[in-house]
C-alpha positions in Angstrom: 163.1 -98.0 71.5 159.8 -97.7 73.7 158.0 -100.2 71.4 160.6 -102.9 72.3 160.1 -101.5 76.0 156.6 -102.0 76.2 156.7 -105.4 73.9 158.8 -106.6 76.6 155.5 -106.7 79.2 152.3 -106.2 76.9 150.5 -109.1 75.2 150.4 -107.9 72.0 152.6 -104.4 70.7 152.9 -102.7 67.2 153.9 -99.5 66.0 153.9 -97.0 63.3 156.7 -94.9 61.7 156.6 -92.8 58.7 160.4 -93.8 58.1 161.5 -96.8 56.3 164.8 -96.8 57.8 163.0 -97.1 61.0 160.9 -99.3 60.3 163.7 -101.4 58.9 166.0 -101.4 61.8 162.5 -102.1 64.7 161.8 -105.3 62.2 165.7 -106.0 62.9 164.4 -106.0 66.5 161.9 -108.7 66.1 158.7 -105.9 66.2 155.7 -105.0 64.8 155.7 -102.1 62.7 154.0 -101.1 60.0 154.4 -97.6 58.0 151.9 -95.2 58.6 150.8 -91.5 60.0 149.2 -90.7 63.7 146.7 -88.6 61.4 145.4 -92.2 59.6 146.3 -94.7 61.4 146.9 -98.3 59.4 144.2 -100.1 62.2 140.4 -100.8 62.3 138.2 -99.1 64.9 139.3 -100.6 68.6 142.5 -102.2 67.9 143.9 -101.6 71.0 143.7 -101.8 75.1 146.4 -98.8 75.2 147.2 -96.6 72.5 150.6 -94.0 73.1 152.7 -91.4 71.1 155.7 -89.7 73.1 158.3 -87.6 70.4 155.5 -87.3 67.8 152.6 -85.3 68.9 154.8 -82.1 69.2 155.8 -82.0 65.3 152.3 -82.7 63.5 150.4 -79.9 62.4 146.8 -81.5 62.7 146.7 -82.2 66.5 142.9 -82.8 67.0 143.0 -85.6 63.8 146.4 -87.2 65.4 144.2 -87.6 68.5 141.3 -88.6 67.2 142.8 -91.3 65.2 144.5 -92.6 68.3 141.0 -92.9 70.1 139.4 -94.2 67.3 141.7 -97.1 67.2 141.2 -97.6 70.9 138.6 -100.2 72.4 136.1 -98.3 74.7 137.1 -98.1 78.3 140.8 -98.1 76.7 143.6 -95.9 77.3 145.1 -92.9 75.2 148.5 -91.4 76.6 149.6 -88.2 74.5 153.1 -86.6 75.5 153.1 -83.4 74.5 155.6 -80.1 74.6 155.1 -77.0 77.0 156.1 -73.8 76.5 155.9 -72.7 80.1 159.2 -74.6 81.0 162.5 -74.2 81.1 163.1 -76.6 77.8 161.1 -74.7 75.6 163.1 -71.2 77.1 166.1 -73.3 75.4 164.6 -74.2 72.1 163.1 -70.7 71.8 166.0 -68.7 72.7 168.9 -70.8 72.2 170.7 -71.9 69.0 169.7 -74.4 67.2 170.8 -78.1 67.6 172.0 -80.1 65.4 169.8 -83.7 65.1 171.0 -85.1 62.0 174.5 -84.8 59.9 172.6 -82.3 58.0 169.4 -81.1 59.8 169.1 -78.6 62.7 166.2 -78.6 65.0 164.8 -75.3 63.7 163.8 -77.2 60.2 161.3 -79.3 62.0 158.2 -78.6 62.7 157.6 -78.2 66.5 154.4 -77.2 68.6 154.3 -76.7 72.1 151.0 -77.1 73.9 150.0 -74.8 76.8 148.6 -77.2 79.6 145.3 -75.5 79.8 144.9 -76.6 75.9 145.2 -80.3 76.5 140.9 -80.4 77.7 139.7 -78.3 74.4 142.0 -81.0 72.1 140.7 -84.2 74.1 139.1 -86.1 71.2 135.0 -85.9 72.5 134.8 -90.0 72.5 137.2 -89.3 75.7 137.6 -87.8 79.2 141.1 -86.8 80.5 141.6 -88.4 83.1 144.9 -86.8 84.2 148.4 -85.4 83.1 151.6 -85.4 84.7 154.7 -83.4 84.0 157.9 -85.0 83.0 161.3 -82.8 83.1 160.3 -80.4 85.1 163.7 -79.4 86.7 166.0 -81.0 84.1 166.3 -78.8 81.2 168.0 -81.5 78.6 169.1 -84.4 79.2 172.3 -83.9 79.1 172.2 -82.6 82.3 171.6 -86.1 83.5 175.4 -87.1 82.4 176.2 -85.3 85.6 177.2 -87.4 88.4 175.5 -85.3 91.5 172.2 -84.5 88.8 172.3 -87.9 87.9 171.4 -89.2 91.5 169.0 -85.9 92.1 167.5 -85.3 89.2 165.3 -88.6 88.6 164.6 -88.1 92.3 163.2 -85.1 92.2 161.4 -85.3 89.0 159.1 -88.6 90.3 158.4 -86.9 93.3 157.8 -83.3 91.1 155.3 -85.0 88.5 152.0 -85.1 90.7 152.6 -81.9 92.1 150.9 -78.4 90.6 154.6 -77.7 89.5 154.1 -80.2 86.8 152.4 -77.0 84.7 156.5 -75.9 84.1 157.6 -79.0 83.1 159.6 -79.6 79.7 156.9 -82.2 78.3 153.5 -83.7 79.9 151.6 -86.9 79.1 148.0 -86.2 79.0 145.7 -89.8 80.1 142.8 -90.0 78.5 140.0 -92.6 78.5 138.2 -94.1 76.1 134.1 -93.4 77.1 132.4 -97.0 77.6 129.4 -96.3 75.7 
């Protein structure tokens, strides 16, 4: 779904996906997808302008090679945006001490591999071909989204979190996306 979202305004967009169902039903869609792993990615050096990951980051074990991967396939001067999971925030109170969900017919989320990545980690894992530039907090007062099917949260909560997300309470929030640049030289 964001690959269609950002093929809707970007020159040129392709994605990976370890799933061939996946794969399958974004080629339905009209995209670009090839199968492949954020820890050896199917591109030559400085593919791409802008390189993302949002859902993935959290579940792979080798963090530093997912990242380096990403800047290595990302021209200099170009843009690498990792979302990653915090434990300092209200989401990961739920995932740690509530029960687990289901997110399949037959999986729970306590069978898959999740990290959660304290915000003072995100500068010792910036790959060293790049600086971090910034990171901003997303869900910092909505605990799932769920919450958003609300009608009164509905109107507040996106509200709330856009003006939330710049601010030092971003530390505590459910996920952040860490922007790093690629150096020039």
């Amino acid at each position: 779904m964001l690959l269609e979202e950002i093929a809707r305004f970007a020159s040129h967009a392709e994605g990976i996906d370890l799933s061939p169902r996946m794969l399958d039903s974004a080629r339905a869609r009209g995209l670009v997808v090839h199968e492949g792993s954020v820890t050896q990615l199917p591109y030559e050096d400085e593919s791409f302008d802008v390189v993302c990951s949002f859902k993935v980051l959290a579940h792979v074990p080798a963090i530093g090679r997912a990242l380096s991967e990403m800047a290595r396939v990302t021209r200099r001067g170009g843009v690498v945006l990792a979302e990653l999971y915090n434990p300092l925030s209200f989401r990961w109170l739920l995932k740690r001490f509530g029960p687990a969900r289901k997110i399949s017919r037959f999986t729970k989320e306590d069978a898959v591999y999740t990290r959660f990545d304290p915000p003072w980690v995100v500068p010792r894992i910036t790959p060293p071909s790049c600086t971090l530039e910034r990171a901003f907090g997303v869900r910092i007062v909505t605990p799932a989204a769920a919450a958003l099917s609300l009608p009164l949260a509905r109107t507040v909560l996106p509200v709330l979190e856009r003006a939330l997300c710049p601010t030092p309470l971003a530390f505590f929030a459910g996920f952040y996306v860490a922007v790093m640049r690629k150096r020039a030289a």
